[in-house]
Every structure is written in structure tokens, then in C-alpha cells.
C-alpha positions as CSV (number, residue, x, y, z in Angstrom):
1,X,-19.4,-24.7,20.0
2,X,-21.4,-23.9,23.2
3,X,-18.3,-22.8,25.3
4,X,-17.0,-20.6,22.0
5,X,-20.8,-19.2,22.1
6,X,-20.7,-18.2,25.5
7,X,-17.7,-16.4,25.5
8,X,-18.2,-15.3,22.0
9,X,-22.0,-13.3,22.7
10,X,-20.9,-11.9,25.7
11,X,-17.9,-10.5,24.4
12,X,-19.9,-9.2,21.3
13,X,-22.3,-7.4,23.0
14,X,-19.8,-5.7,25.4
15,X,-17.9,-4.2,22.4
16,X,-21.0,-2.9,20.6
17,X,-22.1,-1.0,24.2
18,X,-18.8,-0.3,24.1
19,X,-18.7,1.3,20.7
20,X,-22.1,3.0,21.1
21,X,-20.8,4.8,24.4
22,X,-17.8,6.0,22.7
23,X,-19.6,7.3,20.0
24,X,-22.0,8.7,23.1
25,X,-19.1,10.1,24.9
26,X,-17.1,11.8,22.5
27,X,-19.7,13.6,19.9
28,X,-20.7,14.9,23.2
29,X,-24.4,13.6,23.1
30,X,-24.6,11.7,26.3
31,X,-23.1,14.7,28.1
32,X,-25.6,16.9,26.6
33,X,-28.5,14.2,27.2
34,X,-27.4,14.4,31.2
35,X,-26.6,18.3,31.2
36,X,-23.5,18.0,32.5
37,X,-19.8,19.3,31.6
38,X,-18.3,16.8,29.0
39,X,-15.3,16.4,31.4
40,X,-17.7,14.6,33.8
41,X,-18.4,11.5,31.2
42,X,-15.5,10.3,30.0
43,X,-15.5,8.3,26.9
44,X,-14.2,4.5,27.1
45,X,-11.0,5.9,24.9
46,X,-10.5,8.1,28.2
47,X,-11.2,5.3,30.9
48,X,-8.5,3.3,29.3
49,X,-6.2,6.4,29.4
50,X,-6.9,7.2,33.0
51,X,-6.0,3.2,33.4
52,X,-2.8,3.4,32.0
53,X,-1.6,6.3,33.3
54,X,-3.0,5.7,36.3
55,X,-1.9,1.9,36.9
56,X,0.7,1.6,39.5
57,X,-1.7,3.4,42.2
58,X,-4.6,1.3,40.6
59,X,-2.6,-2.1,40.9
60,X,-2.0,-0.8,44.8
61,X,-5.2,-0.1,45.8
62,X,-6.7,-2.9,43.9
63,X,-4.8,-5.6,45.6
64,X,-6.1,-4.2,48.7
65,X,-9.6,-4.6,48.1
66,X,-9.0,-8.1,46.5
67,X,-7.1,-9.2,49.4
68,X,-10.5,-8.4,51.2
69,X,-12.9,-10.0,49.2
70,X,-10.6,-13.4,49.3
71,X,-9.7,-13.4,52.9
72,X,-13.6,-12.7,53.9
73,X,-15.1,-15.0,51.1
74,X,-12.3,-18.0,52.9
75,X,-13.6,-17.4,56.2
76,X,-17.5,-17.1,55.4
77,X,-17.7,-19.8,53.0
78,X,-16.0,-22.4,55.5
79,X,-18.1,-21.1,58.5
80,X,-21.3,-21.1,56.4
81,X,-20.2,-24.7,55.2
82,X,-19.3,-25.9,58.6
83,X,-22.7,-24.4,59.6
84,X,-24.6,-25.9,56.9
85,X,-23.4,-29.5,58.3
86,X,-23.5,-29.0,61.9
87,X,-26.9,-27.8,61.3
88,X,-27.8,-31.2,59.2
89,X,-26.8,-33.5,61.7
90,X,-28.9,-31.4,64.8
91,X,-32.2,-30.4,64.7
92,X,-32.1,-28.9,67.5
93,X,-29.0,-26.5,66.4
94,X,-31.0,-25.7,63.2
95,X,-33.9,-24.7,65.2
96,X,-31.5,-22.2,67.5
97,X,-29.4,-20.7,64.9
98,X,-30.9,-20.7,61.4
99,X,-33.6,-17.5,62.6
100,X,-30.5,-15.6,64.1
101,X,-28.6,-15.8,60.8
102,X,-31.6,-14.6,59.1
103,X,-31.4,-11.8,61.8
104,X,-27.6,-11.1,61.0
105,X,-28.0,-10.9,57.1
106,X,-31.3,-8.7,57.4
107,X,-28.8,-6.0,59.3
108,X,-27.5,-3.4,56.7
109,X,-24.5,-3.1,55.5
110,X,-24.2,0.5,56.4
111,X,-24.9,-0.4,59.9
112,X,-22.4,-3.0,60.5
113,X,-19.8,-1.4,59.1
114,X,-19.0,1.6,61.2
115,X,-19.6,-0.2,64.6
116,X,-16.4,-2.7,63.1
117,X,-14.7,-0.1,62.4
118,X,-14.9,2.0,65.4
119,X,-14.3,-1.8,67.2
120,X,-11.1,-2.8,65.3
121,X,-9.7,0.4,63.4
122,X,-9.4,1.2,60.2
123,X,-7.2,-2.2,59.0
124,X,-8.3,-5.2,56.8
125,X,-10.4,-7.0,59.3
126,X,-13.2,-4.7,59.5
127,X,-13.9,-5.6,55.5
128,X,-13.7,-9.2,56.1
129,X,-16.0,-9.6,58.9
130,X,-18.2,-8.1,56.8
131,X,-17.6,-9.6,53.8
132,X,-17.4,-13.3,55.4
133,X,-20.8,-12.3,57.5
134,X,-22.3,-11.5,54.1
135,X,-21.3,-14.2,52.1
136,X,-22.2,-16.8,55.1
137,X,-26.0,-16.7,54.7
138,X,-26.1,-17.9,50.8
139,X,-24.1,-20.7,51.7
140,X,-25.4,-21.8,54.7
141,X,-29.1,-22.1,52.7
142,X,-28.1,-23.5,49.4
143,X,-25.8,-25.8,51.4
144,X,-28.4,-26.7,53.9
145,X,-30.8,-26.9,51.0
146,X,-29.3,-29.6,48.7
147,X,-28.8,-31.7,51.8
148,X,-32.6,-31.7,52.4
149,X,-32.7,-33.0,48.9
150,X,-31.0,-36.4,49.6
151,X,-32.7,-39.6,48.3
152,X,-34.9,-41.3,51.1
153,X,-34.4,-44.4,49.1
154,X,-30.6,-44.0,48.6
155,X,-30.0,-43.3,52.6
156,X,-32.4,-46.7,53.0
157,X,-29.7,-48.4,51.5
158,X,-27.3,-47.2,53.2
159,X,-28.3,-48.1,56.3
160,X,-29.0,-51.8,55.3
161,X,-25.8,-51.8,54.7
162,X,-24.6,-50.9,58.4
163,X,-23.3,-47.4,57.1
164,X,-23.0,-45.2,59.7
165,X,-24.0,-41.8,59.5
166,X,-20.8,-40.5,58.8
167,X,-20.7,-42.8,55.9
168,X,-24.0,-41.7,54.7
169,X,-23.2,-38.0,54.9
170,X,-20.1,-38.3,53.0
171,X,-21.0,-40.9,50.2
172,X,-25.0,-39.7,49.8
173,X,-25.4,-36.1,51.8
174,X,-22.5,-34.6,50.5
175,X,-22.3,-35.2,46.7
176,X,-25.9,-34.1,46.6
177,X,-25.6,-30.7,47.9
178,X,-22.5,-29.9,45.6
179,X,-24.7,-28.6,43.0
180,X,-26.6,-26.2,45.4
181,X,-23.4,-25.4,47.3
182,X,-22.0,-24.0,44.2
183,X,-25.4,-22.2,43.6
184,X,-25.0,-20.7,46.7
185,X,-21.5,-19.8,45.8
186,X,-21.9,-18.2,42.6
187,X,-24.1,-15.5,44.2
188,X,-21.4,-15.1,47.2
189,X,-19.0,-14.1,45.3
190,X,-20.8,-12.0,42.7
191,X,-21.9,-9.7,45.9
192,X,-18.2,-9.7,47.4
193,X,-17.4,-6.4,45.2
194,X,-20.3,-4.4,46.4
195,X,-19.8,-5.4,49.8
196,X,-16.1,-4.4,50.1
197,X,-16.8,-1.0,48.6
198,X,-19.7,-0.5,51.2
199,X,-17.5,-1.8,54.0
200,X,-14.3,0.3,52.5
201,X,-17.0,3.6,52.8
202,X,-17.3,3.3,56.4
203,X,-13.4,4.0,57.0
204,X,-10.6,3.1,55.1
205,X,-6.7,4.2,54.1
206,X,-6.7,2.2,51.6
207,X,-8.5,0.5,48.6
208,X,-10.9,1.3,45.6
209,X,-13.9,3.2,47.4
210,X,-11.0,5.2,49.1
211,X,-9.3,6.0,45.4
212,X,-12.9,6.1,43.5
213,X,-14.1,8.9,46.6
214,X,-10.2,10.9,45.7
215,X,-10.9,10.9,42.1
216,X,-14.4,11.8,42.5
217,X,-13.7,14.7,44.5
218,X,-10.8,15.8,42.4
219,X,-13.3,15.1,39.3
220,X,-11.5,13.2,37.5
221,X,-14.1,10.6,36.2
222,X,-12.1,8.8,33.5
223,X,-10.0,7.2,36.8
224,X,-13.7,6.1,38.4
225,X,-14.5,4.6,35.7
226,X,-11.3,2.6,35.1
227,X,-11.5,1.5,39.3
228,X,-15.3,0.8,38.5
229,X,-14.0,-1.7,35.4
230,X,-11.7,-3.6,37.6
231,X,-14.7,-3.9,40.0
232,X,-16.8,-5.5,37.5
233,X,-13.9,-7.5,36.1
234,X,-12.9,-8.9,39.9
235,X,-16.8,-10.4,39.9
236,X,-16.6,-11.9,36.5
237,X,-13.3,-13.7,37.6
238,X,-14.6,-14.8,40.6
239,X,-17.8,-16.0,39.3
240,X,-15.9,-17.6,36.6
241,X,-13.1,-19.7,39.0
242,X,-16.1,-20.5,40.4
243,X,-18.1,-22.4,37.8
244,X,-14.6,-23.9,36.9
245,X,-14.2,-25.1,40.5
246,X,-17.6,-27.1,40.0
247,X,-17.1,-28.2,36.5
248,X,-13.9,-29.9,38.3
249,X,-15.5,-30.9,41.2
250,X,-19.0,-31.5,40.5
251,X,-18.2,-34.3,37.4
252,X,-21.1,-36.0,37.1
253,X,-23.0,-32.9,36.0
């Protein structure tokens, strides 16, 4: 019942918004509310219009942007975790490093990306530096985090029985910080999505931000919409696998 509740509220609530915007869009209130041409807010009948019509360039551009946000979310989720531990077992590599990642995530987005771009051109890798630089930092301090919270007592035992710290890491250290790993994780990849259209602004010849800027310019909102959708649907998904991955993983919670 709570698994059919939690699928079932969210999904109620996005069909009523849904339903009210419709209503919004196509008795031309909402245009009128925002005083602007009833072309430029497209009602959710539209957006789905503009989809289907409109899928085969969609379905191109999205696979681009996806193959992004998974390629960059691989590298900075392995290099934040390998971080993470290298920075457990060495004080004095936590001491070194942990301000200058602080130092790399306070740089903007909007920075970064043109100096990678001018660097390595206009192809994929661009995007997934930035993307793995961004998603780094929330794993390296939920990781690091849920190692801190180890039980004193539990490593104690350990050690009487001639673990070594290998041992203790992997049987104590480890399974403790799964929980805040996954933390960590589920607010990576919710971000991946606006980071690839930010990194995709700074110079692209391909992907969604290319196709939302073309349709924007060519005012036709319904197809901004419909790229804006698969957005927002590539972050549910993401989020979701995620969760999934710990409920699998993560089994005695």
C-alpha cells in the first residue's frame, strides 16, 4: 500500500496540474494573465503534439544529452568514491584536498564551461568534465560522511580480532556509509540535467539546449516544452534507478 501510494499521489497531482494548465492554456487565460501571444504558451494537448511530430529529432538530440549525463555521472561518482576512501585512510590527504574540492565546486558553471570548451572543442567531453566535476563534490562528502559515522565500539572489535584495516574498512567502514553514499547520490544525479544543459549553452552541435535554443528562436514553444518534459523525466529516472540500486544494495535498511 505504501509503494501503490507513492506512485499513486504523485501521479494524481501531476494530472490535476496538468488538467488545470490545459484548461489555463487553451481558454487563453494564462496567456492573457502573462500578456503574451497565445502562440507562446502552448497548452499540454500541444506539447504532446510538438512531441510526436517532433520525435525522431527529439529521440537524436536526447540520446546525446543522456549519453552525457551517464558518461560524466560514471566518471565523477567513481572519482568522488575513490576520493572519499583515499581520503579515509589519510589524514593528511584529507587535510590537502578536501578545501580544493570545495574551491572547484564553488566555481560556476558558466565559468568552467567555456574555458573546456575552447580547451577540447565542441565534442562530448567538454559536458562530462563538467558534469563528473559537479557530481564529485556530493559524493565525496556524503561518502566521507557516513564513514565518519562508523561504530568506535564495532572497529574495537575488530581489531581484537587481528582484522586488519582493510578488513575493517570493508566489513565495518563500508556498509556504514552505503546509506549516505546513496544520499549523496540521489542529489548527483537529480542535478546532472541542469548541468548538461548549462555545459551544452557554452558550445554545442548537438543536444537538448542546442534544439530548446532552435525552437526558441524559431518560437515554436510547444517543442520546448516537450525537450523540457524529457528533461524532467531523465531526472525522475535517474533518481528513481537510484533508490532501486540502494533498495538492492543497501538490504538491511
Amino acid at each position: 500500500m505504501r509503494t501503490a501510494r507513492r506512485i499513486l499521489l504523485p501521479a494524481l497531482l501531476v494530472a490535476a496540474l496538468i488538467a488545470a494548465w490545459q484548461i489555463a492554456a487553451s481558454t487563453g487565460w494564462l496567456a492573457e494573465e502573462l500578456g503574451l501571444e497565445s502562440f507562446l504558451v502552448p497548452s499540454p494537448a500541444e506539447v504532446a503534439e510538438a512531441f510526436w511530430h517532433g520525435r525522431s529529432v527529439l529521440w537524436e538530440n536526447t540520446w546525446v544529452t543522456l549519453r552525457e549525463i551517464l558518461i560524466g555521472l560514471l566518471v565523477g561518482v567513481l572519482f568522488g568514491l575513490l576520493l572519499a576512501v583515499a581520503m579515509r585512510f589519510s589524514n593528511l590527504l584529507r587535510d590537502a584536498v578536501f578545501p580544493l574540492t570545495v574551491a572547484l565546486q564553488a566555481v560556476p558553471i558558466v565559468v568552467l564551461a567555456p574555458i573546456l570548451v575552447i580547451w577540447f572543442g565542441y565534442g562530448i567531453w567538454p559536458k562530462v568534465i563538467i558534469i563528473a566535476a559537479s557530481v564529485f563534490f556530493p559524493i565525496v562528502v556524503a561518502t566521507l560522511d557516513g564513514l565518519r559515522q562508523v561504530d568506535p565500539e564495532a572497529v574495537k572489535m575488530m581489531r581484537t580480532l587481528d582484522a586488519s584495516r582493510w578488513a575493517i574498512f570493508r566489513r565495518v567502514e563500508a556498509p556504514t556509509a552505503l546509506p549516505s553514499f546513496f544520499s549523496g547520490a540521489k542529489i548527483a544525479v537529480a542535478i546532472t540535467p541542469i548541468v548538461a544543459i548549462f555545459a551544452e549553452l557554452a558550445g554545442s552541435n548537438s543536444g537538448l539546449m542546442l534544439l530548446i535554443q532552435q525552437d526558441n528562436n524559431n518560437f515554436k514553444e510547444g517543442e520546448v516544452f516537450a525537450a523540457v518534459a524529457i528533461l524532467a523525466l531523465i531526472g525522475i529516472l535517474l533518481v528513481g534507478l537510484t533508490t532501486l540500486a540502494q533498495r538492492l544494495v543497501v538490504t538491511w535498511r
